[in-house]
C-alpha positions in Angstrom: -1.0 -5.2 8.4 1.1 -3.2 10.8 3.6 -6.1 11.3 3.8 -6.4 7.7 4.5 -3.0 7.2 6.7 -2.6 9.9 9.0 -6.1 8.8 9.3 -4.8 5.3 10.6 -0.9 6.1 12.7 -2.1 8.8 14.1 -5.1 6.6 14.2 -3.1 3.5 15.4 0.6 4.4 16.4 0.4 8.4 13.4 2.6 8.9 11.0 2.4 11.4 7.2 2.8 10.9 4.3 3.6 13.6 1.1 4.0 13.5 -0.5 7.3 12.2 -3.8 9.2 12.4 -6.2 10.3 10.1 -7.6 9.4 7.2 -6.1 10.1 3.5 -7.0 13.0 2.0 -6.2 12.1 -1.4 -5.4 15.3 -3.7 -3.6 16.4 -7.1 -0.1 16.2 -5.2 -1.0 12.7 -4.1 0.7 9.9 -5.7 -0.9 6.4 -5.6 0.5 2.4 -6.3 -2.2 -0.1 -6.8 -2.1 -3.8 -7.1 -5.5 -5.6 -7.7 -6.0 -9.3 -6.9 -7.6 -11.5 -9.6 -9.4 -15.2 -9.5 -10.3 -16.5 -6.3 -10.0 -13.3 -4.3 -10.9 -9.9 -5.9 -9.6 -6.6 -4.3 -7.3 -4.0 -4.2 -4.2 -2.6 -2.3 -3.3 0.7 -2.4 -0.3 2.7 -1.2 -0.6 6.8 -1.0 1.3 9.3 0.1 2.3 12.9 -0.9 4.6 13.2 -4.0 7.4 14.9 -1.8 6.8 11.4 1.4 7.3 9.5 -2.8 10.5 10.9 -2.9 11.2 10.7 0.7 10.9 6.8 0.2 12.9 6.7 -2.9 15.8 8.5 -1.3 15.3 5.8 1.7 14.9 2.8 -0.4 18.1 3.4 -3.0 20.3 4.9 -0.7 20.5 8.4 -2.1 21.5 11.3 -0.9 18.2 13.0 -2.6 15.8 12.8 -5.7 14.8 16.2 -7.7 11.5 16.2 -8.3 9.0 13.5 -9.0 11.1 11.2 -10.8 10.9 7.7 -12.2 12.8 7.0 -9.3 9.8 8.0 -7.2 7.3 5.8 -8.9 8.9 2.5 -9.3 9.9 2.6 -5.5 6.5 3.0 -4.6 5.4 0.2 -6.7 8.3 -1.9 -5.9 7.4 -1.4 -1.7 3.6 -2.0 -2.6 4.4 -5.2 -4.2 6.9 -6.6 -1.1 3.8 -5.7 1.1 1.3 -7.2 -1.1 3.2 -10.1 -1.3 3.4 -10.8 2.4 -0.7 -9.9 2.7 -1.0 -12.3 0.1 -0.6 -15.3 2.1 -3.7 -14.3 4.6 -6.1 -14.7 1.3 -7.9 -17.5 -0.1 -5.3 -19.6 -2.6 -5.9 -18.5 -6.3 -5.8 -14.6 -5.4 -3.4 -13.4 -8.0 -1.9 -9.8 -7.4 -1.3 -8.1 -10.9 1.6 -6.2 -11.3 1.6 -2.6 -9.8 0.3 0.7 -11.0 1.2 3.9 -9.9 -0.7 6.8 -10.6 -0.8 11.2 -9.7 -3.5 12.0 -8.1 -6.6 10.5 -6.0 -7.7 7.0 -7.3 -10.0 4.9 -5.1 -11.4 0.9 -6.5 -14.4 1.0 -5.1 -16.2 3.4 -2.6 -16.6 2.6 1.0 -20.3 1.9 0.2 -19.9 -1.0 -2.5 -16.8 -2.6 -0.5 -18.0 -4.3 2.5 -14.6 -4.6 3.4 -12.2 -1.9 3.5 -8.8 -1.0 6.2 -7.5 1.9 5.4 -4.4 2.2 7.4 -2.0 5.1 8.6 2.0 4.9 8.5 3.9 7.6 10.2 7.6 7.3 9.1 10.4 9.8 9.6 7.3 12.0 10.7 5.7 11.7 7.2 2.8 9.5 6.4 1.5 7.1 3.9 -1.8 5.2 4.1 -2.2 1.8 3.1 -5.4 0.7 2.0 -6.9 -2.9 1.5 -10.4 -2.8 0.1 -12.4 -6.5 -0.9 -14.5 -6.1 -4.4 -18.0 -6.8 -4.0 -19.2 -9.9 -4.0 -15.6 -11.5 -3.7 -15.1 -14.2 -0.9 -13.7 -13.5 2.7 -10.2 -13.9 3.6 -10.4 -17.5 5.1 -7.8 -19.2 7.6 -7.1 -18.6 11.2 -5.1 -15.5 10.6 -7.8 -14.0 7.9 -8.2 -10.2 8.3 -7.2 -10.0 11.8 -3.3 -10.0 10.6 -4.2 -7.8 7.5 
């Protein structure tokens, strides 16, 4: 997941990404993208940061000089950058998974909790000295990634 994240910010918006620390703390100024994967595969991926890292992003992504507020802007940048990640991840998943279009949402939102998904990464992302988490969570009683890269490159 790291190289993913780290090709796609680098690629995308000549930023670079590390690794973070800590879990996310999801609140009301949190804002949230989610893409679920239908058919073969069922699961979620979720991208959250802090509404003012949102506009940090947008600002990186289109080039601007800065966004006021939390703006459309804000929201369809953080779908758009879940949806280029989601689309790399996607490969590592059993054919059939199809990733529905994103959803971005205020506030906390989690798919499942950590005790019905047996299989959950929740990931920290440090860029620019703001964070993000990316999380990637299997629905019960959905298959296993399969392949020799599976969840090790997730």
């Amino acid at each position: 997941m790291l190289k993913t994240v780290e090709r796609v910010f680098s690629t995308i918006m000549e930023a670079k990404v590390a690794p973070g620390t800590g879990d996310c703390k999801a609140g009301p100024d949190t804002m949230t993208a989610i893409i679920d994967f239908k058919g073969d595969w069922r699961g979620a991926i979720l991208l959250q940061c802090s509404t003012s890292e949102a506009r940090h992003l947008a600002v990186m992504f289109l080039g601007k000089d800065a966004i006021d507020g939390v703006d459309e802007d804000s929201r369809d940048v953080m779908g758009e950058l879940l949806n280029i990640i989601a689309g790399n991840l996607k490969t590592v998943l059993p054919r059939g998974a199809q990733a529905t279009l994103p959803t971005v949402v205020s506030g906390p939102y989690t798919p499942f909790s950590r005790e019905e998904a047996p299989f959950v990464i929740q990931a920290p992302f440090s860029v620019n000295k703001d964070m993000f988490w990316l999380t990637f969570a299997k629905q019960p009683g959905a298959p296993q990634a399969s392949g020799a890269e599976g969840a090790e490159n997730l």
